[in-house]
N, C-alpha and C positions, 0 to 999 in steps of 0.2 A: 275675245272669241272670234272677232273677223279675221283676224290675223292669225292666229289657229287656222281655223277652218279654210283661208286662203294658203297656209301652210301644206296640210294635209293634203289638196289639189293638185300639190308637184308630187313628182315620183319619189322626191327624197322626204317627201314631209309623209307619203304613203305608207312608205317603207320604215320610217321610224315609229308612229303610231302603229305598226303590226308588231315590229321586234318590241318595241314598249309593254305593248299588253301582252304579248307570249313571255316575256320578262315576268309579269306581274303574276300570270297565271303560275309559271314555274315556282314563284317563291311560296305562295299559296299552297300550291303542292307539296313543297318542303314543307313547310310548315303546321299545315293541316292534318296531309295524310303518311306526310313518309314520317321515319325516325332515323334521323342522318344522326345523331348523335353529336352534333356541332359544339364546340366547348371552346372558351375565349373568345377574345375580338377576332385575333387575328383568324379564326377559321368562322365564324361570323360574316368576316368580311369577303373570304374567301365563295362563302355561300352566297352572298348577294351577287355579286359579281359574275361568277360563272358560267348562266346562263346567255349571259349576252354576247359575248364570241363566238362562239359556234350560230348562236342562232342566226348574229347581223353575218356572218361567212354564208349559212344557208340561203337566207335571204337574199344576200347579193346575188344570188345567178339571176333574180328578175331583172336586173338592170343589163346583163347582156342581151335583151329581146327589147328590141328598137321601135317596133309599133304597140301602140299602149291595147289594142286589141289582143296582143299577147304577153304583153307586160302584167300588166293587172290580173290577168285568169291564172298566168303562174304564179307571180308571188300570193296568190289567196289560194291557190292549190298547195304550195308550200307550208302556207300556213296551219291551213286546215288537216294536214297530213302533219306537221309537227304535231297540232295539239290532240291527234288522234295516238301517236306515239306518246305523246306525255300521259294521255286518258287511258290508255290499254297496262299503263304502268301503273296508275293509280286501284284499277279495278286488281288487277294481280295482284299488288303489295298487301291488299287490305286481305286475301284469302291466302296468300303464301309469305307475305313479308320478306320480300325478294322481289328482284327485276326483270323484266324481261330479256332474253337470250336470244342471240340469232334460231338457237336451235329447239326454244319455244317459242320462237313466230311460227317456224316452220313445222311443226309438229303439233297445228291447231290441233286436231282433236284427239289428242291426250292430255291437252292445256284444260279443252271443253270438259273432258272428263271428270279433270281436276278440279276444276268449276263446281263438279256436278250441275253442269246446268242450272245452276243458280245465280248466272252471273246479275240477274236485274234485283237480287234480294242484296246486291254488294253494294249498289249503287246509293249515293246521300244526296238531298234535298240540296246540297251544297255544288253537286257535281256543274250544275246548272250555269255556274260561277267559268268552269271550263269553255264552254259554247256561247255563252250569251253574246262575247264581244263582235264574233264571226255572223250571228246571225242580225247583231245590229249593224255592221258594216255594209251584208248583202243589203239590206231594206234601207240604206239610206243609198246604195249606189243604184240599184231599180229604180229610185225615187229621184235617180241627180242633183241628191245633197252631198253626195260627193262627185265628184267632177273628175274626169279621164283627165291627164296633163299627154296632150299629143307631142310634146319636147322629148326628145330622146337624150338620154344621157348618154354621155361620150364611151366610148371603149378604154379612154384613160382613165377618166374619173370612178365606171364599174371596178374598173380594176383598182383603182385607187383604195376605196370601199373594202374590198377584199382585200388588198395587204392590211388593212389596216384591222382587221378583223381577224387575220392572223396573228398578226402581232401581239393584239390580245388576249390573242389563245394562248401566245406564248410568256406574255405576263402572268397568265393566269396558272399554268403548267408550272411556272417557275414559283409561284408563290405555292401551289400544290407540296410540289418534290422540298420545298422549307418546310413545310408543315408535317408532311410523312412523306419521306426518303423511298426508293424505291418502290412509289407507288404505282407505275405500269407493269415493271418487270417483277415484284412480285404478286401481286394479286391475290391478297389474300382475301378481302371482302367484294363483291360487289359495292355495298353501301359507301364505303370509300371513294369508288369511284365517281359515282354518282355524286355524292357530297363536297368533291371537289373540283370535278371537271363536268359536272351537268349530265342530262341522260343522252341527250344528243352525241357528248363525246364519249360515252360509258357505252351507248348500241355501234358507232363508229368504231371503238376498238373493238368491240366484241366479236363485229363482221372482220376486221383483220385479222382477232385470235382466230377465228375458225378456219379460216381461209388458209394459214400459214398451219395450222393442224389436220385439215385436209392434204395440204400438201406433205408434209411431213409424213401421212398415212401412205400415201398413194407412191413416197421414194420408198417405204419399206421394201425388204427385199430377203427373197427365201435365203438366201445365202448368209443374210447379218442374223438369222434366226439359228441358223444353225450353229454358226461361232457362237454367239450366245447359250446354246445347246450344250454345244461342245467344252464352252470355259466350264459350266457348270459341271457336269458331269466329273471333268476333271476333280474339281475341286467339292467335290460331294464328301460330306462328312457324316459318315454311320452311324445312327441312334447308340449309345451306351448300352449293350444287353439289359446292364444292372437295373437301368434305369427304365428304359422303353416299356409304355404300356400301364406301369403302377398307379396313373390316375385313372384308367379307364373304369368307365360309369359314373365318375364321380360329375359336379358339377364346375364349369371352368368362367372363374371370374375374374376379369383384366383389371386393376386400377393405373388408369392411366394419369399420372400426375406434371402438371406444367412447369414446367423450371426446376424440377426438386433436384437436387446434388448430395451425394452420399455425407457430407460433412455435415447433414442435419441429423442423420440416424444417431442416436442416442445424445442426441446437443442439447443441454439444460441452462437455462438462462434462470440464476439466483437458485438455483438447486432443487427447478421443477423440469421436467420435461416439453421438448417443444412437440413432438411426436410421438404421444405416448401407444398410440393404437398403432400406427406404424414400426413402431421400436418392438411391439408384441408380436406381428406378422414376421417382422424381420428375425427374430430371435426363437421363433415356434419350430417345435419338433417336426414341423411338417413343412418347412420349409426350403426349401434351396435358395440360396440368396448369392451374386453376381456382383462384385465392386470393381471389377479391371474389363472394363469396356470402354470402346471409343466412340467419339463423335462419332457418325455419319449420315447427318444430314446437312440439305445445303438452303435454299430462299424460302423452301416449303415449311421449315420449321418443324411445328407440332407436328402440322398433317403428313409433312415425311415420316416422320416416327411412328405413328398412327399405320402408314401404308405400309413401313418396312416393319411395323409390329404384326400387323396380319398377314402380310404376302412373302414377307423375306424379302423385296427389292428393293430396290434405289430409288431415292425421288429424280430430278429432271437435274441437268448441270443450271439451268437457269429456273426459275420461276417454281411454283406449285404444281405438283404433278396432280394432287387433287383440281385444287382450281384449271388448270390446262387440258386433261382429259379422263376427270371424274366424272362429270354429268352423264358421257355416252360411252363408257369403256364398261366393261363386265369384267371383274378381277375374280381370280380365283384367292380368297379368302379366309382364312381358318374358320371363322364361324358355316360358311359354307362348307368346307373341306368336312366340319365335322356334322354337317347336318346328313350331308350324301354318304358315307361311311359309318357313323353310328347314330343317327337320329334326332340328333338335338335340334333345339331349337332357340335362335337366338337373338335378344335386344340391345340397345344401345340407348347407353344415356349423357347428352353433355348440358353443363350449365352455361353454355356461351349463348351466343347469337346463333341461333340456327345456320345463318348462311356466311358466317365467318370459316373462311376454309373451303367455302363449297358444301359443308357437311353435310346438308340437308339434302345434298344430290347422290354427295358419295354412297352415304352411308346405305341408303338401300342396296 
C-alpha cells in the first residue's frame, strides 16, 4: 500500500489511477446500462480495451502544464467532464436507448422535453458508482493524503504518453474495422460505434460528422439546385392515364422486406411453399407486380431503399444518407405528400433496433 500510494504522488501514478477508474467506470456502463450487443471473445476483447486510448490521449494534455498548481485542476477537470459525458449518455440511453449527438448537446431543450422533465426518475441507486471515485480523490487531496508531485514531466515524455495512446487508438481501430468492415464510413448504428471505439471516440467523430455536414450545407449553391431541377424535369416520366388515380381512398400499405430476391416467389422446398402469403399478394387480381428492376443503392443499404422508396432519390455516394443527414433534414415524403393532398394519416413499424439506421430520428 506504501508503494501505491507513494506511487499515486507522481504525476504518472496520478494520471494512471484517474484513466484506471474512468476505465472501470466505462466498463460498468457497458455492461450495466448500455446493450452493445458484444458477441465472442474477440469483440469482448475489443470492448474492454477501448476505453483506454482515447481516454490516456485525453488525459495526456495534463502533463503539458508544468506547474502542479495547474497540472492537477486540469486533469480532474478532465476527468470530471469525461465522466459527465459518459453520465449524460447513461441518463439518455435508459429513456431513448441511443447516444448522445453533437446535435443533442446542442438542442438542450428539446432533449429536456424528451426527458419530460423526468430526468431524476431515470436515475439508479447504482448511478452513485459513476461519482464516488472523484469525490474520494477531492477529500483525500483537501486532506493531503494525496500529495502535489512539484516534478514536471518533460515535453518529450508528455509527448511520449501521447504517441503512445495513439497508437493504441490505432490498434484498437484496426482490430474494430477486423471485426465490422467499414465501420466509420458507413454508419449505420451508433451502438457500433460506441461498442467498438468507446463514447469518447463515438462524440469525437460525431463533432467531425457535423462539422464536415455543416460544411457541405453552407458550399450548397443555387446553381447545383437548378441542374438538379433541370435533369429532373427533363427526365420526368408521366403517370399512365390507365393507371393514375385507381387507388385513390383506398388505404396504402408498404411491406418493406430485407434481403428478399425475386427467385424466392413461388420457391417450394420438398413440395411446400417458402412464401405462401407472399406468393398470394404477388399473384392477386389486384395487383401489379415488378421483376426487371436494378440495384441502386450504395453504403446506406436498407435505409437507401427505404429513402428512395418514399422520396424517389438517391442515397449519398459514401456512407448512409439516413445516418449523415436524417436526424435534421425535413424530406418531402409520400406518407406526407399524402397527408397534405388527401388526408391520411400515417405509421411505421420496424422490428430492428430502433436506432440501427438512424431510424428512430428519421422516421419522424
Amino acid at each position: 500500500m506504501k508503494k501505491l500510494s507513494k506511487f499515486v504522488d507522481t504525476r504518472i501514478g496520478f494520471f494512471t489511477l484517474l484513466v484506471v477508474l474512468f476505465w472501470l467506470k466505462t466498463l460498468f456502463a457497458y455492461f450495466t446500462d448500455f446493450k452493445l450487443g458484444a458477441e465472442g471473445i474477440f469483440q469482448y476483447l475489443i470492448l474492454l480495451i477501448n476505453p483506454l486510448p482515447i481516454t490516456a490521449l485525453i488525459y495526456s494534455i495534463a502533463f503539458y502544464f508544468k506547474r502542479s498548481r495547474f497540472f492537477y485542476p486540469v486533469l480532474m477537470g478532465l476527468d470530471i467532464a469525461n465522466t459527465l459525458l459518459l453520465y449524460l449518455n447513461v441518463i439518455y440511453y435508459r429513456e431513448f436507448t441511443d447516444f448522445m449527438t453533437i446535435a443533442t448537446m446542442t438542442g438542450y431543450s428539446k432533449v429536456n422535453q424528451g426527458l419530460s422533465g423526468s430526468s431524476l426518475a431515470l436515475t439508479n441507486i447504482h448511478d452513485l458508482f459513476y461519482w464516488l471515485d472523484i469525490v474520494v480523490i477531492i477529500i483525500l487531496m483537501l486532506l493531503h493524503k494525496i500529495h502535489f508531485d512539484p516534478r514536471a514531466i518533460s515535453t518529450k515524455l508528455a509527448f511520449a504518453f501521447t504517441s503512445m495512446a495513439l497508437t493504441l487508438f490505432g490498434v484498437n481501430l484496426s482490430f474494430a474495422e477486423m471485426s465490422r468492415p467499414q465501420l466509420l464510413t458507413r454508419t449505420f448504428d451508433r451502438t457500433y460505434i460506441v461498442k467498438y471505439l468507446g463514447i469518447d471516440a463515438f462524440t469525437g467523430y460525431d463533432v467531425l460528422k457535423s462539422q464536415h455536414i455543416n460544411k457541405m450545407r453552407q458550399s450548397a449553391t443555387k446553381s447545383e439546385l437548378l441542374k438538379v431541377k433541370k435533369f429532373t424535369d427533363k427526365h420526368y416520366a408521366s403517370p399512365n392515364p390507365k393507371m393514375y388515380g385507381i387507388a385513390k381512398g383506398r388505404n396504402v400499405i408498404v411491406i418493406h422486406l430485407e434481403s428478399f430476391q425475386q427467385f424466392l416467389i413461388d420457391k417450394k422446398v420438398n413440395g411446400q411453399e417458402v412464401t405462401p402469403f407472399l406468393n398470394s399478394l404477388y399473384h392477386g387480381n389486384d395487383t401489379y407486380a415488378f421483376d426487371n428492376f436494378f440495384h441502386q443503392v450504395g453504403q446506406g443499404k436498407t435505409s437507401d431503399a427505404e429513402n428512395m422508396l418514399e422520396t424517389s432519390t438517391f442515397g449519398l455516394p459514401q456512407g448512409s444518407l439516413f445516418a449523415t443527414l436524417g436526424s435534421d433534414n425535413t424530406f418531402q415524403g409520400a406518407p406526407a405528400i399524402l397527408n397534405q393532398r388527401a388526408g391520411y394519416t400515417s405509421a411505421v413499424f420496424h422490428g430492428n433496433v430502433a436506432s440501427f439506421w438512424n431510424r428512430n430520428n428519421v422516421y419522424k
